[in-house]
C-alpha positions in Angstrom: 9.6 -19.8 11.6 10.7 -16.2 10.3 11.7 -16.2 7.0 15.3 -14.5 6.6 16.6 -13.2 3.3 19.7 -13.5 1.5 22.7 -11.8 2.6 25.2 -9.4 2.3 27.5 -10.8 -1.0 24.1 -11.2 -3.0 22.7 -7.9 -1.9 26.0 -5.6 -2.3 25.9 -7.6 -5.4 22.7 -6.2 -6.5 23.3 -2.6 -5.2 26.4 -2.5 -6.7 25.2 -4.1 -10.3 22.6 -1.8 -10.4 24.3 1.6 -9.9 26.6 0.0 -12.7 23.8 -0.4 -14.8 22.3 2.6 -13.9 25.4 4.4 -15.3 25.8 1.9 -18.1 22.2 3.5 -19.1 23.8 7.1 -18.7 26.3 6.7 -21.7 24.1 4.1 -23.7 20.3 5.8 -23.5 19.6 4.2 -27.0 19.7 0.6 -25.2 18.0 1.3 -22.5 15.2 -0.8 -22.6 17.2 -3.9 -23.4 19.8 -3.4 -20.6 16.5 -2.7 -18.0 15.5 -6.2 -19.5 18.7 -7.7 -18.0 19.2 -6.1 -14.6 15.7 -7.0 -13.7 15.6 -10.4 -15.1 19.5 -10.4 -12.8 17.8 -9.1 -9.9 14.5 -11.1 -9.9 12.6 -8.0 -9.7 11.5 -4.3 -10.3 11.6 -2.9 -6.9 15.3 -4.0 -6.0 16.5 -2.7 -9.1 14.9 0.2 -8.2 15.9 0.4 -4.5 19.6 -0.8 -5.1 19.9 2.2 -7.7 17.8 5.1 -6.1 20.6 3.8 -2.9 23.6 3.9 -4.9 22.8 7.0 -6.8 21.6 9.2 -3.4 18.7 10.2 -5.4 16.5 12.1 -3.0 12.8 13.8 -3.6 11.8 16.6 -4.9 10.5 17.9 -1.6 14.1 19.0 -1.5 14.6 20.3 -5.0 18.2 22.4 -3.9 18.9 17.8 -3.4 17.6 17.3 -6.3 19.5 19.9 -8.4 22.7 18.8 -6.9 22.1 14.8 -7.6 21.2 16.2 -11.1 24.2 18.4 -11.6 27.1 15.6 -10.3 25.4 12.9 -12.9 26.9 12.3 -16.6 25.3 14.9 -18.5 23.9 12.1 -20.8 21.9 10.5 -18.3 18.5 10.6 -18.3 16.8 12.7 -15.8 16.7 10.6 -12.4 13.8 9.5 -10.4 12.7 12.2 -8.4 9.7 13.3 -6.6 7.4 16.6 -7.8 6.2 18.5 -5.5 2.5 17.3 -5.7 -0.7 19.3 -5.5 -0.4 18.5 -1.6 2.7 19.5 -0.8 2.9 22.7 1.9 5.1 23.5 4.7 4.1 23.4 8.2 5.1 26.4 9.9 6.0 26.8 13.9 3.1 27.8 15.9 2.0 28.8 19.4 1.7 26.2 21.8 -1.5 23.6 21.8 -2.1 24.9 18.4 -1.0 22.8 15.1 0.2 25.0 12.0 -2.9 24.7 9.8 -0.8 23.0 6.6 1.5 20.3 6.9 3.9 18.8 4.0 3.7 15.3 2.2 5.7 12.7 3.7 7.4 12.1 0.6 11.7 10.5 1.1 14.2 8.6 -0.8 13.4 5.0 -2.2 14.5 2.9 0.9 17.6 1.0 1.5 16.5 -1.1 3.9 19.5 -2.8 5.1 20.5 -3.3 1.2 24.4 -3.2 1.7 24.9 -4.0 5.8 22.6 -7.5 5.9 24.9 -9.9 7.4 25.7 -13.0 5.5 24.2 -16.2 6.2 25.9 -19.4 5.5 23.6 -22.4 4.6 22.0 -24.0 7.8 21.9 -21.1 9.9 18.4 -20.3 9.5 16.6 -22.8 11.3 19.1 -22.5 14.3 18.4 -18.7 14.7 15.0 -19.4 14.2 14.8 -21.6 17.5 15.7 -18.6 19.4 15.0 -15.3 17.6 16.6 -12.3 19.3 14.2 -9.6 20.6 16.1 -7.0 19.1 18.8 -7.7 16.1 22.1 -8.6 17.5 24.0 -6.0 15.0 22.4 -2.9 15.6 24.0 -1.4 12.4 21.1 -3.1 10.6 18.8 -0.4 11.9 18.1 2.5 9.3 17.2 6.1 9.8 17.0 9.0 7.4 17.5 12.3 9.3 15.8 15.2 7.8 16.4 17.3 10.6 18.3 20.1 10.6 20.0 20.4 14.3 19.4 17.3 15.8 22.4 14.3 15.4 21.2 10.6 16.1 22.9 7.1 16.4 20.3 4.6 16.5 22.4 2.2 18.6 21.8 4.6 21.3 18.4 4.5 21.2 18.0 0.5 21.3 20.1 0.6 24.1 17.9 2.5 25.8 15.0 1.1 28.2 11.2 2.1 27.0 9.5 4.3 29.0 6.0 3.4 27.4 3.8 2.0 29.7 0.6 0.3 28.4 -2.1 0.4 30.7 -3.8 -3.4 31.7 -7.1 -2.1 31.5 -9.6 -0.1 29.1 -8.2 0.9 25.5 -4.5 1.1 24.8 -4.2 1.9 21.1 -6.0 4.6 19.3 -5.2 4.1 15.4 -6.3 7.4 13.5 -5.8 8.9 9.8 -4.9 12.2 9.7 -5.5 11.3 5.6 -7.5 8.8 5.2 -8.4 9.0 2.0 -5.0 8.2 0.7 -5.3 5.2 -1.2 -3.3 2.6 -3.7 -2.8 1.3 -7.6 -6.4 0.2 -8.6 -5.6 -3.5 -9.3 -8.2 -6.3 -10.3 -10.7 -7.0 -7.5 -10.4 -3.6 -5.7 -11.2 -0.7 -7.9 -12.4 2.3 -6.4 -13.9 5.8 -7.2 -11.0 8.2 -6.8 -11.9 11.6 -5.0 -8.2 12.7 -6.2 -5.4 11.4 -7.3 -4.8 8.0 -6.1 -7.4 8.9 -3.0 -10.9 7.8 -2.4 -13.5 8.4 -0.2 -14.4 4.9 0.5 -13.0 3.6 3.9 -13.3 0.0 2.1 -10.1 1.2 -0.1 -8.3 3.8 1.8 -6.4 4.1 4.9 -9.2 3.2 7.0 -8.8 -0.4 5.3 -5.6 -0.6 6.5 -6.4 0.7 9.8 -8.9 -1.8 10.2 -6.5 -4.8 9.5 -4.1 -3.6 11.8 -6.8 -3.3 14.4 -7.7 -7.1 14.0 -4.1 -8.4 14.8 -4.1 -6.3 17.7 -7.0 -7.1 19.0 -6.1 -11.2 18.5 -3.1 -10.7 20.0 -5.1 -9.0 23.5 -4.4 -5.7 23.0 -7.7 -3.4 22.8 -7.8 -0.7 19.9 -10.2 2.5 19.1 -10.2 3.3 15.5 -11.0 6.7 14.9 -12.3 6.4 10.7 -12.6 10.0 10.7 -11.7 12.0 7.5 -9.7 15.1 8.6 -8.3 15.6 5.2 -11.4 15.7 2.9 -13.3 17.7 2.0 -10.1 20.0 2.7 -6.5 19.0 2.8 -5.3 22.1 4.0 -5.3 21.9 8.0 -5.7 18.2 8.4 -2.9 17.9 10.9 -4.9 20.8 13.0 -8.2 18.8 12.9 -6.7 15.6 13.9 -5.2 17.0 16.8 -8.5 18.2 17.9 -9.3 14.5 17.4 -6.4 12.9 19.6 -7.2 15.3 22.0 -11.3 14.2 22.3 -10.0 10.4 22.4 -7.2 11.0 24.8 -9.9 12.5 26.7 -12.5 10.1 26.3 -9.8 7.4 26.9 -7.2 8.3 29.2 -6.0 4.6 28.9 -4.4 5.0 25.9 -1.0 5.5 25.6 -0.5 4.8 21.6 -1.5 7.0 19.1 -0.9 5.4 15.4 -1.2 7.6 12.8 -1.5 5.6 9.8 -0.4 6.9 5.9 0.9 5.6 2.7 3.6 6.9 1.0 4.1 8.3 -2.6 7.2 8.1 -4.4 6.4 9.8 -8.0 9.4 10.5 -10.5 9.8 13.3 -13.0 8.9 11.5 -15.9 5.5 10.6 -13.7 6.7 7.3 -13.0 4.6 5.6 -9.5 7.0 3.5 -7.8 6.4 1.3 -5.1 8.0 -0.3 -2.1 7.8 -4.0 -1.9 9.3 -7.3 0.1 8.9 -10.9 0.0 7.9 -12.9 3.2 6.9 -16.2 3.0 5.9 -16.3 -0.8 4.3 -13.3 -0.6 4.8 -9.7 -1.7 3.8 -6.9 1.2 4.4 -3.3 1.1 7.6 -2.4 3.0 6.5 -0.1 6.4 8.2 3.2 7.1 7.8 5.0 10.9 8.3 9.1 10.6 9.0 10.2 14.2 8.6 14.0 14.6 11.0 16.1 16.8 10.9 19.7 17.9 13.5 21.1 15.5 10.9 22.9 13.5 9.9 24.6 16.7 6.8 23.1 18.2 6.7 22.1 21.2 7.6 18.1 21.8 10.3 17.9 24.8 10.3 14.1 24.7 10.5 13.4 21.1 13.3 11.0 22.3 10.9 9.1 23.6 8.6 8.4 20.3 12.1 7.6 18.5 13.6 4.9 21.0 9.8 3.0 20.2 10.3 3.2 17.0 13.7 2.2 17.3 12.6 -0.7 19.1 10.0 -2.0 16.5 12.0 -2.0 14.0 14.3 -3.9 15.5 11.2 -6.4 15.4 10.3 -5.6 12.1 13.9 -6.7 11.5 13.6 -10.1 12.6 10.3 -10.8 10.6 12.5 -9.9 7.6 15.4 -7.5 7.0 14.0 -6.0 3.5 10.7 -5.1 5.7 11.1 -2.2 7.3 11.9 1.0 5.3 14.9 3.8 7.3 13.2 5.4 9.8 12.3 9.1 8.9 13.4 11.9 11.6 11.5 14.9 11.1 11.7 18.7 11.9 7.6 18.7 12.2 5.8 16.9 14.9 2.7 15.5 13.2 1.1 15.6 16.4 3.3 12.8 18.1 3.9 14.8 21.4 0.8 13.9 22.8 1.8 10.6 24.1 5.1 8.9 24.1 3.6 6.2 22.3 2.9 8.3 18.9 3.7 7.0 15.6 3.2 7.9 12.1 3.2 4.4 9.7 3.6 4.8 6.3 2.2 1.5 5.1 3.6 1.4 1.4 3.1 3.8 -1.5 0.5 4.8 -4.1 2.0 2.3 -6.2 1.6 -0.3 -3.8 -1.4 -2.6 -4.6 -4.4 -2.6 -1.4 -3.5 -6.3 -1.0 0.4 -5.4 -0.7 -0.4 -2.4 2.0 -2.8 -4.9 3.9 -0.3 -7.9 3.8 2.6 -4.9 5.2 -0.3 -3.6 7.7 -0.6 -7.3 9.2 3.4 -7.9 9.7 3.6 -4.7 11.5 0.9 -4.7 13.7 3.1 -8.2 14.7 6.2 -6.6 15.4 4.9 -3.5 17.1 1.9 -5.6 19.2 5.4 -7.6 20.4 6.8 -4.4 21.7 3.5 -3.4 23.1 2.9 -6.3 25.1 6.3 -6.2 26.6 5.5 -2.9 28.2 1.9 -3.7 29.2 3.9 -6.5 31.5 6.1 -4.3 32.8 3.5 -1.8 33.6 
């Protein structure tokens, strides 16, 4: 039985009770701490608090500082800087380049706290859980529950469009079908009791036992239980050198693609970081089942930065549709989708994904429990287009 969360009166509730106490804090800063107290023992946790006011307040990060000046500027002058996002010692730009080639920097996949269906769940009367349950839709019924955050610059999407749209993935019966790669694997998470690490960097490690390779791995099990055949490439294309990872890793799809030519998903597999002024880590959680997971965030690249990726549409109406799944596993799971002016490297199958599982304040345990719910949802999706093909 999926669990299903409250609904929309107690979450519009929580939005809205946060931005008030968000601007309650503005023109009271010396009783700060004890109004925090309240709204989080009111909202039964940190991260909504967080969420509800980072939605209500449009507070962006700092990889758009003109954003953040202008969120800055139209708060009360007495508020407290807002949670925003540095730009961190990894933060470049990826610039257009010449065909085949990928610009030898690339930026750090860094958005807004997520909404995730925060104001727009629908409301559930008592007793309607169970009957839904019975017969869970493949994709939600109200497509307005879908989420995307566009950070292009010319390119206009309605996600209803895209779930309404038949998937052209094709997932071959035979050989390999997935290929799960880290174009940074050594990102890792908050060092919590049981799995401490030795950091090569800030909230990164070399040991594949604690970084993205972990959560690679986990994925790779559900996968394979579920039939589907995985490679995982446990490469480290960002270390010892950051600078030019995206370029390396393409080298590396390319050799698999090559060495494969039954695979048809590439998943390119991150975690977030979501970092405020005051150096605040914040991270992205939900509850299914009892337990807390990292909330799951796909970034689908386009060609409006002016690489080449003709069928970027493609990658997005996937994504579209795993969400959708993601959706009926829980609707605080899946974080907006992010539509991107780069192409991290997604136009070399129509199966490409970038998965940010979580954020460096996310706890190993919380990415791994996130990893395993969406390895679920989009193993669904795959399967469906392994019949058809």
């Amino acid at each position: 039985m999926r669990p299903r969360k409250q609904g929309r009166r107690l979450r519009r509730l929580a939005a809205l009770g946060a931005a008030a106490g968000a601007v309650w804090l503005s023109l009271h800063p010396g009783t700060a701490a004890d109004m925090g107290t309240a709204l989080v023992r009111a909202f039964h946790g940190s991260d909504l608090l967080t969420q509800a006011v980072s939605a209500e307040l449009g507070i962006d990060s700092a990889e758009d500082a003109s954003l953040e000046q202008e969120v800055l500027e139209a708060l009360p002058q007495t508020t407290p800087e807002a949670p925003t996002e540095p730009a961190s010692a990894d933060s470049e730009n990826e610039e257009p380049a010449a065909e085949a080639e990928e610009p030898e920097s690339e930026p750090e996949l860094t958005e807004a706290l997520p909404t995730s269906g925060l104001l727009d769940a629908p409301f559930e009367e008592e007793g309607e859980a169970e009957a839904e349950d019975e017969t869970e839709p493949i994709v939600p019924a109200d497509a307005s529950l879908l989420e995307l955050t566009n950070n292009t610059d010319n390119i206009e999407v309605d996600l209803s469009d895209y779930l309404a749209r038949e998937l052209t993935l094709t997932v071959s019966q035979e050989g390999p079908q997935i290929l799960i790669m880290h174009t940074h694997a050594t990102e890792a998470y908050t060092i919590a009791d049981g799995d401490e690490y030795v950091a090569s960097d800030t909230a990164r490690t070399t040991n594949e036992n604690y970084n993205m390779i972990r959560v690679g791995e986990e994925m790779k099990a559900v996968f394979e239980e579920m039939g589907l055949s995985v490679v995982h490439d446990t490469t480290l294309y960002d270390y010892p050198s950051y600078t030019g990872s995206y370029a390396r890793s393409l080298e590396g799809i390319a050799s698999y693609l090559e060495e494969y030519p039954t695979i048809s998903i590439v998943l390119d597999v991150h975690r977030d970081a979501l970092i405020a002024a005051d150096g605040t880590v914040y991270k992205v959680t939900d509850t299914v089942d009892g337990e807390t997971i990292a909330q799951v965030m796909l970034v689908v690249g386009t060609d409006d930065g002016g690489l080449n990726h003709p069928n970027w549409a493609e990658n997005l109406t996937l994504a579209t549709y795993i969400q959708a799944r993601m959706l009926g596993i829980d609707d605080g799971f899946p974080r907006a989708i992010n539509l991107r002016s780069q192409r991290f490297n997604q136009h070399m199958t129509a199966g490409s994904l970038l998965v940010e599982v979580g954020t460096s304040g996310n706890t190993l345990q919380e990415a791994l429990a996130g990893a395993r719910l969406f390895a679920q949802a989009a193993g669904e999706v795959y399967l469906e287009c392994m019949e058809r093909g």
